[in-house]
Phi, psi and omega in degrees: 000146157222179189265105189275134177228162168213161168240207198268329165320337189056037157243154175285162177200120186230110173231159173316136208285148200101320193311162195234138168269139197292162217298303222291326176262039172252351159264024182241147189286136193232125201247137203266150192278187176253345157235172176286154180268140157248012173226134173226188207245142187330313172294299174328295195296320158299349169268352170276265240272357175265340202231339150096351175229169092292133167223147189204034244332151201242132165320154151260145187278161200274160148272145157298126172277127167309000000 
């Protein structure tokens, strides 16, 4: 299983669940989402076991027209 996190910045941060976040994203404040992911896509899962995080910039959503 893993733990998905985002900050204000709007980046993902996807680590094992338990895992302590790494030094380099520990200064940005990061909000854990409530639930665990138990399937993520073959790059996410080879980059959690070679590198122990994934990150990534979260799209922006689009506006919608009224």
């Amino acid at each position: 299983m893993f733990d998905v996190y985002r900050n204000g910045k709007r980046d993902l941060l996807v680590l094992n669940t338990g895992a302590a976040i790494p030094a380099a994203y520990a200064s940005n404040k990061w909000r854990k989402s409530r639930k665990r992911i138990a399937r993520v896509s073959d790059e996410i899962r080879s980059k959690v076991q070679t590198q122990g995080y994934y990150v990534r910039p979260l799209p922006i959503a689009k506006k919608r027209p009224i």
